[in-house]
C-alpha positions in Angstrom: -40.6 4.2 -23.1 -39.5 5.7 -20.0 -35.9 6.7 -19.8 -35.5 4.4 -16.3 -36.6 1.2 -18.0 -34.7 1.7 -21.1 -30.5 1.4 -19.7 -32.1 -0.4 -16.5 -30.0 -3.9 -17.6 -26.8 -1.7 -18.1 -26.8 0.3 -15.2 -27.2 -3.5 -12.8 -23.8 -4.0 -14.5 -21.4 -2.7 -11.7 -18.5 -1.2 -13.2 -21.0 1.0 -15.3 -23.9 1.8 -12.6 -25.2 5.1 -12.5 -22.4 7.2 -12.5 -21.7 5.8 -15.4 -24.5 5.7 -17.4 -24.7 9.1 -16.4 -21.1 9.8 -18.1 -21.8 8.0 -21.0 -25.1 10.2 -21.7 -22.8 13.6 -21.6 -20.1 11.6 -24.0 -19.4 13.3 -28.0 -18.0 10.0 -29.8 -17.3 10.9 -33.7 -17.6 7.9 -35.7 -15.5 7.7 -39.2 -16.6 5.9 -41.9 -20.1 4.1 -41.0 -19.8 0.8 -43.0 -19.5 -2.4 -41.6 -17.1 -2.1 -38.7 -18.8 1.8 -38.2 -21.9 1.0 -38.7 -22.4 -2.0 -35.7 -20.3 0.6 -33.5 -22.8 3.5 -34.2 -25.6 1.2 -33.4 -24.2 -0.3 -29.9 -23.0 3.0 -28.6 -26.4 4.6 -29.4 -27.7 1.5 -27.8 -25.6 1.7 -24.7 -26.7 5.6 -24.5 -24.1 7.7 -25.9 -25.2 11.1 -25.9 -24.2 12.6 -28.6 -22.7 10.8 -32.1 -21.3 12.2 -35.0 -21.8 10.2 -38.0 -19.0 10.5 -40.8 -19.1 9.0 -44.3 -18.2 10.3 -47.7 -20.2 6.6 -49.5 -23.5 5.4 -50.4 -25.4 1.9 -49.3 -25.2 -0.1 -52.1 -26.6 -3.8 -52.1 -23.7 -6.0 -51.8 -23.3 -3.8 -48.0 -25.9 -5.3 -46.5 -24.4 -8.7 -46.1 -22.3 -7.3 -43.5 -23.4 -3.5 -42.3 -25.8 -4.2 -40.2 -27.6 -0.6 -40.4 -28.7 -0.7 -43.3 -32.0 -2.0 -45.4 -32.9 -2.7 -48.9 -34.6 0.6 -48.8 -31.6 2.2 -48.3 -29.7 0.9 -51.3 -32.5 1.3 -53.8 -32.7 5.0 -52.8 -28.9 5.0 -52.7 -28.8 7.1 -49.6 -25.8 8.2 -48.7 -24.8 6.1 -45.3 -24.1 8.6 -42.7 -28.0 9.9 -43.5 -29.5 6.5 -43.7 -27.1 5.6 -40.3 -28.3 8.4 -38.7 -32.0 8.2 -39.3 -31.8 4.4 -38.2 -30.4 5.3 -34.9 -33.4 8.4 -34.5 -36.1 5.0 -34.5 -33.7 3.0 -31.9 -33.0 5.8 -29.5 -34.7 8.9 -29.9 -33.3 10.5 -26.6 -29.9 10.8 -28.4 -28.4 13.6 -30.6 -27.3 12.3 -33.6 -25.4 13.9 -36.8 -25.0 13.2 -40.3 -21.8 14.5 -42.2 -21.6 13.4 -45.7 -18.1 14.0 -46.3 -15.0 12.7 -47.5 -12.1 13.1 -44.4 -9.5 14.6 -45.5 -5.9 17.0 -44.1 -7.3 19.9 -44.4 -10.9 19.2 -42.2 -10.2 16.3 -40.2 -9.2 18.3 -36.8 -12.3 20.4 -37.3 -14.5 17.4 -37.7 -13.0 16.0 -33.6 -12.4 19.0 -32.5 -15.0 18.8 -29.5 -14.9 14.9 -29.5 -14.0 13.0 -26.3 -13.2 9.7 -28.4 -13.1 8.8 -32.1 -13.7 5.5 -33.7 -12.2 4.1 -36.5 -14.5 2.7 -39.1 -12.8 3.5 -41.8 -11.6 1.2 -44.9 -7.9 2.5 -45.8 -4.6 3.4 -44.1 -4.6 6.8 -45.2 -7.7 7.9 -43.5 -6.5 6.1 -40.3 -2.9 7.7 -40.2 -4.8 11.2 -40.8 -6.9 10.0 -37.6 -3.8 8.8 -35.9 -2.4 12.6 -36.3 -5.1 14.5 -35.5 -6.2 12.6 -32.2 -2.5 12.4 -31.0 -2.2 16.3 -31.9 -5.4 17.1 -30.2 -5.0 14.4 -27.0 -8.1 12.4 -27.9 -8.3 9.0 -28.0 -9.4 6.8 -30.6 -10.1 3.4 -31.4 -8.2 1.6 -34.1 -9.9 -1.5 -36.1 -9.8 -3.0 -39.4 -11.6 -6.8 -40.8 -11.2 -8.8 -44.0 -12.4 -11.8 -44.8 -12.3 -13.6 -41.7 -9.7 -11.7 -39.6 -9.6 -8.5 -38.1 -7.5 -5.9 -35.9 -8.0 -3.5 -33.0 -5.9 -1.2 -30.5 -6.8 1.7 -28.8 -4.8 4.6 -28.6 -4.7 6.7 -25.7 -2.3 10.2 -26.6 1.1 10.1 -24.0 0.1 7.1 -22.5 0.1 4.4 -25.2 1.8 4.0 -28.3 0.3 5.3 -31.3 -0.7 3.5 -35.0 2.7 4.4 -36.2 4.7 3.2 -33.4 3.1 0.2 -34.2 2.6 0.4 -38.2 5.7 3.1 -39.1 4.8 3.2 -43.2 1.8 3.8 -45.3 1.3 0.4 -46.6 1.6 0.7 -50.9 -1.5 0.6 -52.8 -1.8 -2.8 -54.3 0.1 -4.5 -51.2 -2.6 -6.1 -49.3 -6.3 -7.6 -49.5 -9.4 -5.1 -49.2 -13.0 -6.7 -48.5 -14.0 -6.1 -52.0 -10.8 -8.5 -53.4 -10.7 -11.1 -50.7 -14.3 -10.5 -49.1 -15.4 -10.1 -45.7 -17.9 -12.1 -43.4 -20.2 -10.5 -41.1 -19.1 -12.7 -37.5 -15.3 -11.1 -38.1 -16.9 -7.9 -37.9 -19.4 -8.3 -35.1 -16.1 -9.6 -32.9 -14.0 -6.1 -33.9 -16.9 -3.6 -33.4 -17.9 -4.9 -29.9 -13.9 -5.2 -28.7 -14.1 -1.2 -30.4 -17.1 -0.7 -28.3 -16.4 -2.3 -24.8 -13.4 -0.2 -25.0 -15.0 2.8 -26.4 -17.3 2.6 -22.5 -14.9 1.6 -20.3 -12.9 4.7 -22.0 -15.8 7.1 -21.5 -16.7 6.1 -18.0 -13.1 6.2 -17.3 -12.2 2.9 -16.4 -9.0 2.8 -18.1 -7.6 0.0 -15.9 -9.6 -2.2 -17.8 -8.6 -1.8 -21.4 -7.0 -4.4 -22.8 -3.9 -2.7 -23.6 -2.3 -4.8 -26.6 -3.0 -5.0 -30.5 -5.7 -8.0 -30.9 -5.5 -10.0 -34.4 -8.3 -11.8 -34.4 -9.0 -14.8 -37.2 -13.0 -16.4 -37.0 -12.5 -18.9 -39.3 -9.4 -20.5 -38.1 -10.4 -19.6 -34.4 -6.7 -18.0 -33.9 -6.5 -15.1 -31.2 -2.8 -13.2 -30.8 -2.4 -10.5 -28.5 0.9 -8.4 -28.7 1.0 -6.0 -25.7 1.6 -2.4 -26.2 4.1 -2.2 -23.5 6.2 -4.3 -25.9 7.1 -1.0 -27.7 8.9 0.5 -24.7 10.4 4.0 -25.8 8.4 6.4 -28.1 10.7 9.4 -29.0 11.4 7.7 -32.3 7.6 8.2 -33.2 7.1 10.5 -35.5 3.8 11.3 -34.6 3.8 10.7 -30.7 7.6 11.2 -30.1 8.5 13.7 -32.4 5.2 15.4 -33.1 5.9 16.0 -36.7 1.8 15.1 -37.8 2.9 14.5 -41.5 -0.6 13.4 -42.7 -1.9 16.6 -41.4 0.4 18.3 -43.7 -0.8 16.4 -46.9 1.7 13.3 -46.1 0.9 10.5 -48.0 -2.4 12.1 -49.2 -4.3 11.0 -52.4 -4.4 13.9 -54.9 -7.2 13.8 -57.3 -8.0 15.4 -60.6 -11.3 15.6 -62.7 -10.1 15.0 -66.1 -12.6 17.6 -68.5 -14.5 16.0 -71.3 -13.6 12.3 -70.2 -15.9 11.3 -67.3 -13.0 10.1 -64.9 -10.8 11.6 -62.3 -6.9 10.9 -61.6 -5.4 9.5 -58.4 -1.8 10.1 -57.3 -0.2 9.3 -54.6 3.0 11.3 -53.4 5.9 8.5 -51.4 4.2 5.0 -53.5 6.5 2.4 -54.4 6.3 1.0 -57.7 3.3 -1.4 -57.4 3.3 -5.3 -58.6 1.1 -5.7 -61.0 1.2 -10.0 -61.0 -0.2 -9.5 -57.1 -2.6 -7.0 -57.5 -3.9 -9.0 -60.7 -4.0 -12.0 -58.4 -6.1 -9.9 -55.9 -8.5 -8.1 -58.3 -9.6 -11.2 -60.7 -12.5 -12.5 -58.2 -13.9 -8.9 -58.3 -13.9 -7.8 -62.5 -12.1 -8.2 -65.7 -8.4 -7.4 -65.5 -5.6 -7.1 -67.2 -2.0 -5.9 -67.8 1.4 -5.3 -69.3 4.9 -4.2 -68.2 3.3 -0.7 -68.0 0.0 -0.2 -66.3 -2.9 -2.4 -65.0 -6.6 -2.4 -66.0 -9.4 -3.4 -64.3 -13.1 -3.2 -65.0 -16.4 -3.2 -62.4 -19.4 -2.2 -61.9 -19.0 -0.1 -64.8 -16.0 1.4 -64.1 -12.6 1.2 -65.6 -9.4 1.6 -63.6 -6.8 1.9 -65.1 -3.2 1.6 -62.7 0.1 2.8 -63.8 3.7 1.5 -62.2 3.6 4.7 -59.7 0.2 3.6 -58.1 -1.5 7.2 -60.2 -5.0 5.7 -61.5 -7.4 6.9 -64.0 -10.7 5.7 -62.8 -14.0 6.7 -65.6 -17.3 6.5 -65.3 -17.2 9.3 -62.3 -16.4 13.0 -62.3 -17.0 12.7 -58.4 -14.0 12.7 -56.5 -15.1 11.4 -53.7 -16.5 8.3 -55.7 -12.8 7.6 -57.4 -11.0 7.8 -53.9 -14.0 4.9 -52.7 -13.3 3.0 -55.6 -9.2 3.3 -55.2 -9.6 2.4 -51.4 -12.2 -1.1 -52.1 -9.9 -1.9 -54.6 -6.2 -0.9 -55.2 -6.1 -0.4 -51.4 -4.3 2.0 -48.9 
């Protein structure tokens, strides 16, 4: 295919044209976390001719993904490959003119500003809080913008965040939710149309962004619900003065010093790692109970929490610390914490 025929639809549309076409084929976007919501963004940007993508996931496809992340094939999951390789490889057969990386990896403080150091946007695909507030730091330390988005079950989130000229994620969202506090896809599930809505809003901004055409982003956090068909808009001028910020306004990047973070431990000789969290509130065990029951066996008593799946048991204690066996990998344990014990 000739390289005029294949953007020839996209370049008729005015506001992109050539210029912009052109712009969008000398754009770096670094994409984090390439399930659902990263995966249909990695796919329309390498659609729309974004020259180079970084792909970054520390999980595996698994079968119950490919309900809703749309990169992936049955192949994929019975070779278990891990999903920024089998992202990556799908996007060389759709648009081999592109340069596209793979980074199996698990984002954490101590690589995240390496990992967008030379990116001109990064999108959020992520599945927990504390990935996104590490994201949140990094972009507003390094002045690169970033795309905010989140789905479950039929409802989803976006914002985009510009450094100094928008408010950031915790102007907006000030604490680390507590693990345990709120749904996940794998307690409350997640269909496919919430996520298609969230990944193109990501996306439309994501061009307009990289052709520079910032007078048309939308400019508010969207909360969007499929189901119900319910569509709220809160403008981001709402938040008026930032110097409170602890991120933007005071430029104290917390979650770049280990704020927050997840600390895990392989535990020898028992096949299972521990997860701690520094700054949890005591966690509800009745709610996250309530949560977990569609997904495994659980159970508890006044002092922790146990829940079994897939052939792992978790096991929560009243400080959010979990002992999860059946892994020695600690990337695995921190997946498993985020699908289901949350932030």
């Amino acid at each position: 295919m000739k390289t005029d025929d294949r953007y020839s639809r996209q370049r008729l549309f005015a506001p992109i044209g050539e210029a912009g076409q052109a712009r969008l084929a000398a754009a770096n976007v670094v994409v984090i976390g390439c399930g659902a919501l990263g995966a249909m963004q990695a796919e329309t940007l390498a659609r729309a001719g974004v020259g180079h993508l970084t792909l970054i996931d520390r999980d595996f496809v698994e079968e119950s993904n490919l309900q809703r992340q749309i990169m992936f094939e049955e192949t994929d999951a019975r070779e278990r490959l891990p999903k920024a390789v089998a992202a990556a490889r799908r996007i060389s057969r759709v648009n081999s003119e592109i340069r596209v990386e793979a980074m199996v990896a698990d984002v954490n403080f101590e690589n995240i500003e390496e990992l967008i150091a030379d990116a001109d946007l990064v999108m959020d695909g992520t599945d927990n809080f504390e990935t996104r507030y590490l994201i949140n730091d990094a972009c507003v330390k390094a002045a690169t913008p970033w795309i905010y988005g989140a789905a479950v079950g039929s409802y989803g989130l976006t914002m985009t965040i510009i450094p100094t000229q928008t408010p950031c994620l915790r102007c907006v969202l000030p604490d680390l939710p507590d693990p345990g506090s709120g749904p996940t896809c794998d307690t409350a599930g997640v269909i496919l149309p919430i996520i298609a809505v969230i990944a193109s809003i990501q996306c439309a901004e994501a061009m307009k962004l990289l052709i520079d055409q910032r007078d048309h982003l939308h400019g508010s956090l969207i909360r969007i619900d499929v189901w119900d068909f319910e569509i709220n808009r809160l403008s981001l001028s709402d938040y008026g003065e930032r110097g409170t910020c602890p991120t933007c306004g005071r430029r104290e990047f917390e979650f770049l010093k280990g704020a927050g973070r997840q600390v895990t431990t392989t535990l020898c000789g028992r096949n299972a790692v521990q997860i701690g969290r520094s700054g949890a509130r005591l966690v509800d065990f009745a709610q996250l109970a309530e949560r977990l029951k569609p997904a495994g066996d659980v159970a508890y008593n006044d002092f922790l929490l146990r829940f079994r799946v897939d052939g792992y048991d978790i096991t929560v204690f009243r400080d959010a610390r979990s002992i999860i066996r059946g892994t020695q990998d600690p990337a695995i344990a921190r997946g498993l914490y985020a699908r289901y014990i949350g932030a």
